[in-house]
C-alpha positions in Angstrom: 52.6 20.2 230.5 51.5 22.9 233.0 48.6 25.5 232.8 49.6 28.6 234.3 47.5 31.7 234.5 49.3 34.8 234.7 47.9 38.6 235.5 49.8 41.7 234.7 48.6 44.0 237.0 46.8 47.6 236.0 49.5 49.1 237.9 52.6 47.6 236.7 52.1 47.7 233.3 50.0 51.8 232.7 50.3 55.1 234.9 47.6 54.5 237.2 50.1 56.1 240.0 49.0 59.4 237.9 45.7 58.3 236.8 47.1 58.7 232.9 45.3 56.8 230.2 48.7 55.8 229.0 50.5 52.4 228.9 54.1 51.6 230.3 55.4 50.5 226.6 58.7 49.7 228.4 58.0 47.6 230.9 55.3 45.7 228.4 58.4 45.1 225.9 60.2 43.6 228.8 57.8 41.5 230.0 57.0 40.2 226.4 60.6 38.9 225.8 60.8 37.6 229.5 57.3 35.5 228.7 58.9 34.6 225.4 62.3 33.6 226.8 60.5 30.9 229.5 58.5 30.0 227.0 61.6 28.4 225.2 63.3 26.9 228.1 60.4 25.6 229.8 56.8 24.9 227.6 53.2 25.8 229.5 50.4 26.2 228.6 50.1 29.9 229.7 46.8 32.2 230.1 47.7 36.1 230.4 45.0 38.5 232.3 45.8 42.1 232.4 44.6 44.9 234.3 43.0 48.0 233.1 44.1 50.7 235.7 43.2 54.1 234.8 41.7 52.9 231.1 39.2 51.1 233.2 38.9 52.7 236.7 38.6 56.4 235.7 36.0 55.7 233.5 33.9 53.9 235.7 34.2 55.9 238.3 33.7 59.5 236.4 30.1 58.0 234.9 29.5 56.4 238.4 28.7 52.5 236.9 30.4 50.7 239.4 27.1 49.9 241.4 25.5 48.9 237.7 24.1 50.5 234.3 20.7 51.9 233.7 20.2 55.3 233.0 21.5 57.4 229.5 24.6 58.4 231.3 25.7 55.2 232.5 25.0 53.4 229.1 27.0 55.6 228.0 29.7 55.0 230.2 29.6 51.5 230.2 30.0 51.7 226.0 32.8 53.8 226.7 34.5 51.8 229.2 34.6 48.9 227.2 36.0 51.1 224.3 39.2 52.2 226.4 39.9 48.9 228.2 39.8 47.2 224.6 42.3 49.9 223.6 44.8 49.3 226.0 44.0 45.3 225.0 45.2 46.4 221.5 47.9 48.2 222.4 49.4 45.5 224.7 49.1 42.7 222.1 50.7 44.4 219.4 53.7 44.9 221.8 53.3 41.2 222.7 53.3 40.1 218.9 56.4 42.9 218.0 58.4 40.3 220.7 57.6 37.3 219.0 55.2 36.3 221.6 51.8 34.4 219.7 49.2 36.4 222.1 45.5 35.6 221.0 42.8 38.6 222.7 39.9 37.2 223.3 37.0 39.6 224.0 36.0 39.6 227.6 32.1 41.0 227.0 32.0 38.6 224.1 32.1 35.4 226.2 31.0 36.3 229.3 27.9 37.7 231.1 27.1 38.3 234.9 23.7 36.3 235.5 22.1 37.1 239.4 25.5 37.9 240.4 27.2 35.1 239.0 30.0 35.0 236.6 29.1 32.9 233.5 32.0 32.1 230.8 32.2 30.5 227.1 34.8 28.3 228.0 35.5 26.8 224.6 37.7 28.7 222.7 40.3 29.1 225.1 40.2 25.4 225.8 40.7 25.1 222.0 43.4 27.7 221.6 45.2 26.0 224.6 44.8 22.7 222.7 45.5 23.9 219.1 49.2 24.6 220.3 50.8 25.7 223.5 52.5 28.1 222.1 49.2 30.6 221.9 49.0 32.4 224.9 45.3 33.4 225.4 45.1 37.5 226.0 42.2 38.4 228.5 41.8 41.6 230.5 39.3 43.5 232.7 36.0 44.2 231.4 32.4 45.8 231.6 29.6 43.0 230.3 26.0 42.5 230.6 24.5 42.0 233.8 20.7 40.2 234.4 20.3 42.3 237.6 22.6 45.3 236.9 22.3 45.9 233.5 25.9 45.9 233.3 29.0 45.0 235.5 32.2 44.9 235.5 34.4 42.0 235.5 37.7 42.4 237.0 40.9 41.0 236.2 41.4 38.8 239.4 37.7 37.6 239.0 39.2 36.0 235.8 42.1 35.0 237.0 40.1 33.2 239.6 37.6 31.6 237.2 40.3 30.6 234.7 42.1 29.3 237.6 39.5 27.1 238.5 38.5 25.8 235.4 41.7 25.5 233.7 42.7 23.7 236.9 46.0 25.8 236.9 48.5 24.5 238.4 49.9 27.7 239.5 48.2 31.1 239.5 51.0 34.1 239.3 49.7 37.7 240.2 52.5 40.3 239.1 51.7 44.2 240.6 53.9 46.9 241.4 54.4 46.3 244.6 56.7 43.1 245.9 53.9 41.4 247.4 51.2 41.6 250.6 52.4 44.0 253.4 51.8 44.7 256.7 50.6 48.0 255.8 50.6 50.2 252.4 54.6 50.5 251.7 53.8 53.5 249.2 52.8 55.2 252.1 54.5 53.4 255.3 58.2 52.8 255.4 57.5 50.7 258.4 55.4 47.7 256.1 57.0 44.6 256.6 56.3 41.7 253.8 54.1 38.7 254.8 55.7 35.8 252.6 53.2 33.4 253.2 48.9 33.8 253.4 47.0 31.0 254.1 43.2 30.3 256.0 45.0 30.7 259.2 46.6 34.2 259.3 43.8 35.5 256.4 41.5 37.7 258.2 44.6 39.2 259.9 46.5 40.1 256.4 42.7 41.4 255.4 42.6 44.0 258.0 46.7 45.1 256.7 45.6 45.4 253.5 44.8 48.7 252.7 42.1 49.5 249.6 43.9 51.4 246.7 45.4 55.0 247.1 44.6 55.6 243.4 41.1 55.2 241.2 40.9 51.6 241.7 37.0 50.2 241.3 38.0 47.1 242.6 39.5 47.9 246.0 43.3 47.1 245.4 44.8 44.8 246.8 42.1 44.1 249.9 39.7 43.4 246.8 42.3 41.0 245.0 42.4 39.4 248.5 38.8 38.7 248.9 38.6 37.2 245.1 41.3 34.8 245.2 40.2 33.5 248.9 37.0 32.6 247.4 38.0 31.1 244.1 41.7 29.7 244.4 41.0 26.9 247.3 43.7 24.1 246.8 45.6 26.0 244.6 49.2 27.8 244.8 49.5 31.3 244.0 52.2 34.2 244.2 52.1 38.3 244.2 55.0 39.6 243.1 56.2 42.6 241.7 56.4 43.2 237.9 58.5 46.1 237.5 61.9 44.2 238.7 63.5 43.4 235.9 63.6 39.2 235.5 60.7 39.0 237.8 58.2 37.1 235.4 60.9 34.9 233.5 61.9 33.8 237.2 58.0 32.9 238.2 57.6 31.3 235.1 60.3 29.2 235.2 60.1 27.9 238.4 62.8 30.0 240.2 62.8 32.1 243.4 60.7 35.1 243.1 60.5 37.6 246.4 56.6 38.1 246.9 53.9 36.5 249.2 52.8 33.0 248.4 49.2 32.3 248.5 47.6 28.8 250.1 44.0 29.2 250.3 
């Protein structure tokens, strides 16, 4: 059976076009019954990442802990942070669980901590959830947690995807946004972008200096940061950016079929 780690992008699935603390119930009720429905025709073991957007990014960036957490203000923030990502967490699992869908959240900040830069994860209950029965899907999501150098940091959602692609050993790594893939230039703001369907170590650096950093609050530079996480992480490993918000997009990744996006070699 195959591992596949899945990440629904901060701005497919909440407002962060607007910068509104408010999730896309809609399109997170779709995309539950689409992950149900490949779950019944084709079995996986399946890892879901979401992004924060504006529950994350705004609050970040409004108590300026990007760069790390030390003084009142920034504890404060950092606290608060965490509260509002794990909201959105909440929110997005009870949807989940409404669609018959047997999501299990596990706590970012709980199992993680950033140790001289480095990323260090409790592995083990995942692994055990994975093994107890296929049919959990493991619930993860962009977080702040405690940092040996910084105080704090935050953890992004394509950090994770990276590391649980790694250690999973995933056979493929699907990264759903709201945009059809990597472009030429922005196409929110340049009807001229053309799609690059393929990115591998040879034409990197030249899709790097395309991609443009985020046009809203995004701490994690867009889709040049997603970029520069998955070259580093994902070596060997197959993975796809694809766009969320067409309808039958993430049954048709998850089952195997054709999905117009950019496929990642690197």
């Amino acid at each position: 059976m195959e591992t596949v780690v899945v990440k629904l992008g901060g701005g497919a699935i909440t407002h962060k076009d607007t910068n509104q603390r408010r999730a896309r119930v809609d399109v997170l009720r779709r995309l539950a019954q689409e992950l149900r429905r490949a779950q019944e025709e084709r079995p996986a073991r399946i890892v879901l990442v979401h992004g924060a957007g504006p529950f994350g990014h705004s609050v970040v960036v409004e108590h300026g802990i990007a760069a790390g957490v030390s003084t009142p203000r920034q504890v404060e923030g950092f606290v608060r942070t965490h509260a509002s990502v794990q909201d959105l967490d909440q929110q997005i699992a009870a949807i989940f669980a409404l669609e018959g869908c047997l999501v299990f959240p596990l706590q970012p900040s709980a199992c993680m901590v950033r140790r001289e830069g480095r990323l260090e994860v409790f592995f083990e209950p995942l692994e055990r959830l994975l093994a107890l029965d296929p049919r959990i899907v493991p619930l993860l999501y962009g977080d702040m947690v405690v940092d040996s150098a910084l105080g704090a940091s935050v953890v992004s959602g394509d950090e994770l995807v990276a590391a649980l692609g790694q250690r999973l050993g995933a056979d493929r790594v699907l990264l759903g946004t709201d945009v059809g893939g990597l472009f030429s230039a922005d196409p929110k703001r340049d009807p001229a972008a053309r799609r690059v369907p393929r990115v591998d170590r040879e034409n990197l650096e030249q899709v790097l200096r395309g991609a443009g950093e985020a046009t809203t609050v995004d701490v994690t530079r867009g889709m040049r940061g997603k970029l520069q996480s998955l070259a580093a992480a994902l070596a060997g490993r197959e993975a796809l950016i694809f766009d969320l918000t067409v309808e039958g997009s993430l049954y048709r990744a998850l089952t195997g079929r054709e999905v117009e996006g950019t496929t990642l070699y690197l």
